[in-house]
PLY file of the C-alpha trace (Angstrom):
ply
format ascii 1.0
element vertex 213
property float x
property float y
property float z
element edge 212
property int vertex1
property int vertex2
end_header
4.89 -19.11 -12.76
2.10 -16.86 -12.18
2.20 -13.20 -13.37
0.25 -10.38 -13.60
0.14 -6.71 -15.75
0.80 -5.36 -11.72
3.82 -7.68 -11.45
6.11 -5.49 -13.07
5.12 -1.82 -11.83
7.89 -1.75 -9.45
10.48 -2.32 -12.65
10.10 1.02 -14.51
10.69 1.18 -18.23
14.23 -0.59 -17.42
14.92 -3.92 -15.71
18.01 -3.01 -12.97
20.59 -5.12 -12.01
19.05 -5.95 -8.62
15.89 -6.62 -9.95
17.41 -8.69 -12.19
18.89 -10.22 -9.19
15.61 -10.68 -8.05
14.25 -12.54 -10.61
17.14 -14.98 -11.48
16.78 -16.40 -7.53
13.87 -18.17 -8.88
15.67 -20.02 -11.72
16.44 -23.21 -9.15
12.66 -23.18 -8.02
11.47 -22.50 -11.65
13.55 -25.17 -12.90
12.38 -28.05 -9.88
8.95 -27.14 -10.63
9.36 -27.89 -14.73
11.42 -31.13 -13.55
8.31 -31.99 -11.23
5.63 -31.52 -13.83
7.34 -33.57 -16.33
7.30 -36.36 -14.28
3.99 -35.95 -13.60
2.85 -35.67 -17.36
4.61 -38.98 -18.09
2.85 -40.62 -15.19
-0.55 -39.36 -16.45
0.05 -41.11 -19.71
1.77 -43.95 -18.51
-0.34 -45.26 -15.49
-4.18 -46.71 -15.93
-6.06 -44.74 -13.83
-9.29 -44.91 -11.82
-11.77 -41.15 -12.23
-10.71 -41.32 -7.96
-7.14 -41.96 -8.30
-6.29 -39.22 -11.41
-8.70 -36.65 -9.40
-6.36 -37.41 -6.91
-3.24 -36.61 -8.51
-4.57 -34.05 -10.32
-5.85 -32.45 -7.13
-2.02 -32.94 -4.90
-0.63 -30.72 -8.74
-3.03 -28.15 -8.37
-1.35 -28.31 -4.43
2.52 -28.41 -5.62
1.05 -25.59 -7.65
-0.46 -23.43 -5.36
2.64 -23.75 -2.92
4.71 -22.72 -5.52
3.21 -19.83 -6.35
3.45 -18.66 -2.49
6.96 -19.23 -2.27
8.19 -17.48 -5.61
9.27 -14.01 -5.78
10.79 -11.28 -7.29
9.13 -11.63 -10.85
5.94 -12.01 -9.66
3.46 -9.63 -7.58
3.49 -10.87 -3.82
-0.55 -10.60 -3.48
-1.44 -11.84 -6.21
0.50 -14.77 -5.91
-1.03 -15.45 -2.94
-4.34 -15.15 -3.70
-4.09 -17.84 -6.77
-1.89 -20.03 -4.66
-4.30 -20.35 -1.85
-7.13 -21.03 -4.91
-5.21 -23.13 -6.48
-4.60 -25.67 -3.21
-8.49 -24.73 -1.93
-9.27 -26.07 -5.54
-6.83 -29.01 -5.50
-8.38 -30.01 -1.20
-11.93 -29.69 -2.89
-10.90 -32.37 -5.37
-8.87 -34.78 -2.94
-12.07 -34.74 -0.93
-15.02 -34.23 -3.14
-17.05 -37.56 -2.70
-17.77 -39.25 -5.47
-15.75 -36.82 -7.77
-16.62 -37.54 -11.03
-15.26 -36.66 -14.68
-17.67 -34.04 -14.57
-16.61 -32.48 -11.69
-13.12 -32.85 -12.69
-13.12 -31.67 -16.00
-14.64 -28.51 -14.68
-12.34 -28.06 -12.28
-9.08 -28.68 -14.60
-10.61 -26.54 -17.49
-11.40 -23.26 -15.12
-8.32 -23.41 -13.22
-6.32 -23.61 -16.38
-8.34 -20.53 -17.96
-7.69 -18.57 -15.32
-4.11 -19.03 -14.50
-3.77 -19.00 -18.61
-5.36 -15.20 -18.68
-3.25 -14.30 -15.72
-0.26 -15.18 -17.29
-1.11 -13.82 -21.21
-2.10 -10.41 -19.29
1.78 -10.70 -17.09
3.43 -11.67 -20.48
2.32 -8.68 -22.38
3.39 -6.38 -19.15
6.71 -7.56 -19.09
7.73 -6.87 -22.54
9.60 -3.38 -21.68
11.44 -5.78 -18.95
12.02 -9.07 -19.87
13.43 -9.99 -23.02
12.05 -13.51 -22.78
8.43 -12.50 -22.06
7.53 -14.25 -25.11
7.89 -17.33 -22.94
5.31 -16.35 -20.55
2.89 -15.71 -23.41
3.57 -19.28 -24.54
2.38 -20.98 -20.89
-0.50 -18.84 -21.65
-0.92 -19.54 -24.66
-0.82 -23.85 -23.47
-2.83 -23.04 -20.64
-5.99 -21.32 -22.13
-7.15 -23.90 -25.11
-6.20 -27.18 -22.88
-8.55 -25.19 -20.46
-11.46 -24.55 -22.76
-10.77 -28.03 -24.41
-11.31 -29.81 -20.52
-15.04 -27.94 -19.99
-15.93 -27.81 -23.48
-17.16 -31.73 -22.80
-15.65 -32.62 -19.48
-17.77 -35.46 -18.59
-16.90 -36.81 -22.17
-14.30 -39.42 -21.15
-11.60 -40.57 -18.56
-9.06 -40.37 -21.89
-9.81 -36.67 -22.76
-9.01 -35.54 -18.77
-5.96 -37.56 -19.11
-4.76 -36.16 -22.36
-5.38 -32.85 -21.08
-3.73 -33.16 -18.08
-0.81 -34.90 -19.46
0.14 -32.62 -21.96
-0.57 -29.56 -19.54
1.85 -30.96 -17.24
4.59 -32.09 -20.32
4.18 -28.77 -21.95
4.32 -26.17 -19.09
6.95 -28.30 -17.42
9.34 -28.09 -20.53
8.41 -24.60 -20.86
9.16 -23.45 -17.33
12.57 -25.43 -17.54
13.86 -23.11 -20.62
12.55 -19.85 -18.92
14.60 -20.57 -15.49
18.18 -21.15 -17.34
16.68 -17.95 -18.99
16.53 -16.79 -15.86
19.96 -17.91 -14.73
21.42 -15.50 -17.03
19.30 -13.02 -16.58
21.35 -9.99 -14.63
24.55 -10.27 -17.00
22.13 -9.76 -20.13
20.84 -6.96 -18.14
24.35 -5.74 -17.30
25.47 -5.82 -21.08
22.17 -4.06 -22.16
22.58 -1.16 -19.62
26.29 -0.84 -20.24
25.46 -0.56 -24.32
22.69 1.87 -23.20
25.06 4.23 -21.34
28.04 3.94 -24.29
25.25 5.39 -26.65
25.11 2.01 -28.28
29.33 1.48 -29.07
29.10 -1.14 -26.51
27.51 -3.43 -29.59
29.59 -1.68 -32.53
26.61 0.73 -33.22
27.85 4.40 -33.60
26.00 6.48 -30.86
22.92 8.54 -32.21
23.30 12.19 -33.24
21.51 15.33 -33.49
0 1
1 2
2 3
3 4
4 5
5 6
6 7
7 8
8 9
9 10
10 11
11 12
12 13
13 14
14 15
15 16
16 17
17 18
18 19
19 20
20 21
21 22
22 23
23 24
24 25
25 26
26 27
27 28
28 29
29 30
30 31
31 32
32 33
33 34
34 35
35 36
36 37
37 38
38 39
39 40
40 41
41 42
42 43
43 44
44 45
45 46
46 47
47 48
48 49
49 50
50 51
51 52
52 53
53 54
54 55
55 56
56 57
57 58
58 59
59 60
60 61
61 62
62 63
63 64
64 65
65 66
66 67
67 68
68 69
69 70
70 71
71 72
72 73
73 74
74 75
75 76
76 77
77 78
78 79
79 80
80 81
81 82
82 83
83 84
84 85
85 86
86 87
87 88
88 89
89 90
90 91
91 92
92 93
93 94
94 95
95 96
96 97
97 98
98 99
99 100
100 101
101 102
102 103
103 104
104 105
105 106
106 107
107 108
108 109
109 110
110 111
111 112
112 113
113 114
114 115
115 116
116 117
117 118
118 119
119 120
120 121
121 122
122 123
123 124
124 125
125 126
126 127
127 128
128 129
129 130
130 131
131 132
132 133
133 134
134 135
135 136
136 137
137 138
138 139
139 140
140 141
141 142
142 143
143 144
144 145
145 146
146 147
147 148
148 149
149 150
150 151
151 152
152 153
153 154
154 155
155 156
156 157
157 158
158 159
159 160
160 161
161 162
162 163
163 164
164 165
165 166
166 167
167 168
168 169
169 170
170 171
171 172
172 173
173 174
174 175
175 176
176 177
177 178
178 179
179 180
180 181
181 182
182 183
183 184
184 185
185 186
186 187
187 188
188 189
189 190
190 191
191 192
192 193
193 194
194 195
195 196
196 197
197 198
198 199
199 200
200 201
201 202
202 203
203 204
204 205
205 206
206 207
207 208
208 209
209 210
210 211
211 212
């Protein structure tokens, strides 16, 4: 999920129901794309690869990514989830077809695609924490994203291993990440529901006496 400090200026100070609506449509998508990346992870581990035939899969992930970026909404901000979609499959075509690709070239490309999206989603995190309870989970795919990043370039010609272990535990970690956030999601407009009713009882709603004076 890609997020930005702009993605939330249509919320206000208070998440409403429909745009808690909004955001919980994405829970099925959210929770397909943690399933997918999973998968993937494991098969990075698992399978001996070739530099051509990891820059490959690494290269159709940063595709699956970009597309799902495009196709997500509600939580996120429409343009700039297009923008890093469309970067993130340019970057993913560039890899398919670089000739020759080597670690080099991948490493480089895994590291500053992960810093990137990282910071994006850090900077979204910290937005959201008037209007999502859970941004604390956005700051944690941050958090993931950014060091695996800086770990891939600080020697990415080092060796096939190091891409793989970055790459695999990218995949593991966001995937498993992104697949608690969307039942998160799920629930997200009756937490909303009970939080605004509470607000408007004064606070009796959760056995708290209503403030005075």
């Amino acid at each position: 999920m890609y997020v930005t400090p702009a993605s939330f200026d249509s919320f206000g100070d208070r998440l409403t129901h429909d745009a808690a609506e909004a955001i919980s449509r994405n829970w099925t998508t959210l929770l397909l794309n943690g399933l997918v990346l999973i998968v993937a992870g494991v098969l990075i581990f698992s399978i001996d690869w070739s530099v051509r035939s990891l820059a490959t899969f690494i290269g159709a992930l940063f595709i699956f990514e970009g597309i799902y970026a495009m196709v997500i909404s509600g939580i996120d901000n429409r343009a700039a989830n297009l923008v890093t979609g469309l970067l993130s499959v340019a970057a993913g075509i560039a890899i398919i077809v670089w000739p020759s690709v080597s670690l080099i070239v991948l490493g480089i490309f895994l590291g500053s695609w992960l810093i990137v999206v990282g910071t994006l989603t850090i900077a979204g995190a910290f937005a959201a924490r008037g209007v999502l309870s859970e941004w604390w989970l956005l700051l944690l795919l941050g958090l993931v994203e950014v060091p695996l990043g800086v770990l891939a370039l600080a020697d990415p010609g080092a060796t096939l291993a190091a891409i793989i272990t970055v790459g695999g535990i990218w995949a593991v970690a966001i995937g498993a990440t992104r697949i608690v956030l969307a039942f998160q999601l799920r629930n997200l407009p009756k937490e909303v529901d009970k939080a605004n009713a509470a607000a408007a009882s004064g606070g009796t709603a959760t056995g708290q006496p209503a403030p005075t004076g």
